[in-house]
N, C-alpha and C positions, 0 to 999 in steps of 0.2 A: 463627614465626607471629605475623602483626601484630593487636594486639586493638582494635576498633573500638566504635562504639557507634549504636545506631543510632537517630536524631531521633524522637522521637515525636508525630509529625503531627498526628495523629487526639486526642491527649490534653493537647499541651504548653500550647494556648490560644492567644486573638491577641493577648495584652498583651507587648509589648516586652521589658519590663522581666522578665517571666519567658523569653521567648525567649533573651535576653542570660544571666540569669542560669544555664538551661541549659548552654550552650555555655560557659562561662566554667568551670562545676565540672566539664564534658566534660576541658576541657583542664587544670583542674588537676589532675585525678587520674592525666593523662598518657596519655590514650589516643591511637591515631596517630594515628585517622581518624574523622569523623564520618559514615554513611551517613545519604542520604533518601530518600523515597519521592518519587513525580510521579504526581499527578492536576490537571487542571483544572477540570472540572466534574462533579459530580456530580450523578447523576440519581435524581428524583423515582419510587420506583418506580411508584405508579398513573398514573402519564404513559408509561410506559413496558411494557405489556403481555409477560409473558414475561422481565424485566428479572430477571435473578440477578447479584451480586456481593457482594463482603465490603464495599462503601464503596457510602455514596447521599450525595445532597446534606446530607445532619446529619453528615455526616464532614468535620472540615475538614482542611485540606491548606493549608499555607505552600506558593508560590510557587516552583520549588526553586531556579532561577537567580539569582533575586532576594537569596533568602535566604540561599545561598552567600553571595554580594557582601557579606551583613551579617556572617556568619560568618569571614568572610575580615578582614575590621577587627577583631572579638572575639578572635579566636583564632588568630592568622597560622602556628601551630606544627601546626596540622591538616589533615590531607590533606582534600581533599573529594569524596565520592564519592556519585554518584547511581546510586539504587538501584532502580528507572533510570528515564532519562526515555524518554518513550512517542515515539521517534524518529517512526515515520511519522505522526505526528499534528501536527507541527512542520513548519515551513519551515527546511531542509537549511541554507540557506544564512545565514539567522537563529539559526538554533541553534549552528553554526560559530563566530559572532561571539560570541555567548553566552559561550560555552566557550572563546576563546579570552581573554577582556578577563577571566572568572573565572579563567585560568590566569597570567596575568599578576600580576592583583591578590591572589593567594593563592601567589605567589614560583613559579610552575610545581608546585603540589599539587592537581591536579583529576587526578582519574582518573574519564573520564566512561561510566557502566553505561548501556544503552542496549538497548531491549526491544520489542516488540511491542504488548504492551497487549492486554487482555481489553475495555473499552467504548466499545462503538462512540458510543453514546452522544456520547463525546468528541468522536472522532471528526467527526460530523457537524458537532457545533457549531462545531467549528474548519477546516470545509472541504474536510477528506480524506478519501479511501477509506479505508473498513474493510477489504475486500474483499481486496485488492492488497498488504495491508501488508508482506508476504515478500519479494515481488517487489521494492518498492521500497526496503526496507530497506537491501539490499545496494548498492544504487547511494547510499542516500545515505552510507555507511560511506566509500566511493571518494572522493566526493567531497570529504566532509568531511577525511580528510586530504591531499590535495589541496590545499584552501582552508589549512593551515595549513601547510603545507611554500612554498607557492609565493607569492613575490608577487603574482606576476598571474597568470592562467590563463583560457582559453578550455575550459569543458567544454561537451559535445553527448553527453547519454545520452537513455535514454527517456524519463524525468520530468524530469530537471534538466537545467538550460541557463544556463551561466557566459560571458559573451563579454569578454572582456580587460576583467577586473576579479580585485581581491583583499581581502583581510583587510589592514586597516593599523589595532591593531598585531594582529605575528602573534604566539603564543602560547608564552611560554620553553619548551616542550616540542614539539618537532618530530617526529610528531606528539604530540598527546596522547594516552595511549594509553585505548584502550578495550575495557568490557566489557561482554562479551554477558550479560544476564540470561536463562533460559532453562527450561521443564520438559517441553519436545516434543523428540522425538528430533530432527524437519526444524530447531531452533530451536539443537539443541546441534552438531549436524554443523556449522551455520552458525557458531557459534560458533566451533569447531577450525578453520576455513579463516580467517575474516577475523576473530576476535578477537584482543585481549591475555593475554584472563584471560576467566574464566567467573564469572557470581554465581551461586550453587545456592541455587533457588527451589527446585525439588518435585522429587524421583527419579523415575525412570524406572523402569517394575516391574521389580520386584526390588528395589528400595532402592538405598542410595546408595552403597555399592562395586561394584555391578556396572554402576550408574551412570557411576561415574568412570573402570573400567575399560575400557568401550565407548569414553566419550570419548576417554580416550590411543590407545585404536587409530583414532579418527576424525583424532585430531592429526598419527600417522603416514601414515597415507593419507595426508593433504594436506603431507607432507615434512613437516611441524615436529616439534621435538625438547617432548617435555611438561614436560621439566625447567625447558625459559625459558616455558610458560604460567603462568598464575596462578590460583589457586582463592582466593574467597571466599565464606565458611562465617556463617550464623546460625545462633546459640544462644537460645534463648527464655529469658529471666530471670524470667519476670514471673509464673513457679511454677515447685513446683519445689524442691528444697534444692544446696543447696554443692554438697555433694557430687556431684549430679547433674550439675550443671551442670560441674564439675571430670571427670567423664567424659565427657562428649560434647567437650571441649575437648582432650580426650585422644584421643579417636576421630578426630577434623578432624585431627589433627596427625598422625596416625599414615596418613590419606589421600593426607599430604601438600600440606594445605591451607598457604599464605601468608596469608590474612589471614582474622579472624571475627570478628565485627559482633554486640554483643549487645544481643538487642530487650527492652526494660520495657513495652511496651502492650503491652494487656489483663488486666494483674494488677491494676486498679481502686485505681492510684496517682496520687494528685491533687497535682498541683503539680508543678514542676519539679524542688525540693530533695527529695520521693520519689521521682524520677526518678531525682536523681543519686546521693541516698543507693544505694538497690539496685543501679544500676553498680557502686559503691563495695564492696559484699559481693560483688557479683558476681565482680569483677577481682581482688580478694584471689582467690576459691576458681581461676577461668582460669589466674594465673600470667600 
């Protein structure tokens, strides 16, 4: 099981020089992989009627594509994994290039996590159905590796429309592989037919081995073997003791999880280097 860590958005700040510093004690303490989150705009909730979520416009949110590309120069030794970016909210064919010029400049270490999204909010401001996001999701999965397998390609689906054109360059990973974020069952089945890997956001009732054991039967339905899927697992750090945190790490491994991403926001740690320190304890107790 690969241990990760996961960017802390919403607390790390917009000074440079601690974003750097961050990710520089990510990678010296040897972790594989750095997970991040994707919002673009946050919304004001009295503008917004009816408006619930855990993030409003006072949550900030680094860029995620962007901010790979800086992490990708800081850290070249770290996978980079988006945790996930909010696909139907993006143009298919713009986020391809994204992720492929990020998989190039980070030696082929993008494993790109790829979701749904709760606010529509976003949504609007950048031009897309809320409504439809299902629907279209899956076409742009298609697409996307498509666009990075092929030089040139002509697609005609229902949303998207490619006429002999390509990616130049294309991405040292053919495809890159990708994973479904997910906590709807319509979201997880989707997942078992056209993911890599699965990220586990929320269980399914019943908790999360009767979770995971639904999805390997979702996996055989659709002919795949769950041995070549991949599971990625978060551990809360940010309370909590060792020892605790050393059994749930125990629990993920024993599910048969490959990789898990440990999160420090909301434990009310200010700075980066209380970031990294508590990693630091943290990964001692994981192993």
């Amino acid at each position: 099981m690969r241990v990760g860590a996961v960017f802390p958005q919403t607390e790390i700040g917009a000074d440079r020089g601690g974003v750097r510093a961050y990710v520089e004690g990510v990678a010296e303490l040897g972790f594989a992989h750095l997970l991040a989150y994707d919002h673009v705009l946050g919304a004001e909730p009295s503008g917004h009627p009816g408006f619930r979520g855990p993030y409003t416009h006072e949550s900030m949110f680094h860029e995620i594509m962007v901010l790979f590309g800086f992490v990708a120069a800081v850290a070249p030794e770290l996978e980079l994994v988006t945790g996930v970016v909010i696909a139907p909210q993006r143009q298919t064919v713009l986020l391809a290039k994204q992720a492929a010029e990020l998989d190039v400049l980070s030696g082929g270490r993008l494993r790109l996590g790829l979701g749904l999204g709760w606010n529509a909010v976003e949504y609007e401001g950048l031009g897309m159905r809320f409504t439809n996001r299902g629907r279209r999701f899956e076409e742009q999965i298609d697409l996307l590796r498509r666009l990075w397998q092929e030089p040139v390609l002509t697609y005609e689906g229902r949303w998207e429309r490619v006429t002999s054109a390509g990616l130049n360059p294309l991405p040292i990973q053919r495809p890159i592989p990708i994973w479904i974020g997910a906590n709807l069952e319509p979201a997880l089945r989707r997942a078992a037919r056209l993911g890599d890997g699965y990220i586990a956001l929320r269980p399914l009732e019943g908790g999360w081995d009767s979770t995971l054991e639904r999805l390997r039967g979702w996996l055989e339905e659709a002919g795949r073997d769950p041995a070549d899927f991949g599971l990625e697992a978060r551990i809360n750090v940010s309370r909590g003791s060792p020892d605790e945190w050393r059994a749930e790490a125990g629990e993920w491994r024993a599910r048969g999880a490959t990789h898990v991403s440990l999160l420090t926001m909301g434990g009310a740690l200010t700075g980066p280097e209380a970031h990294v320190e508590r990693l630091r304890v943290a990964l001692e107790a994981v192993g």
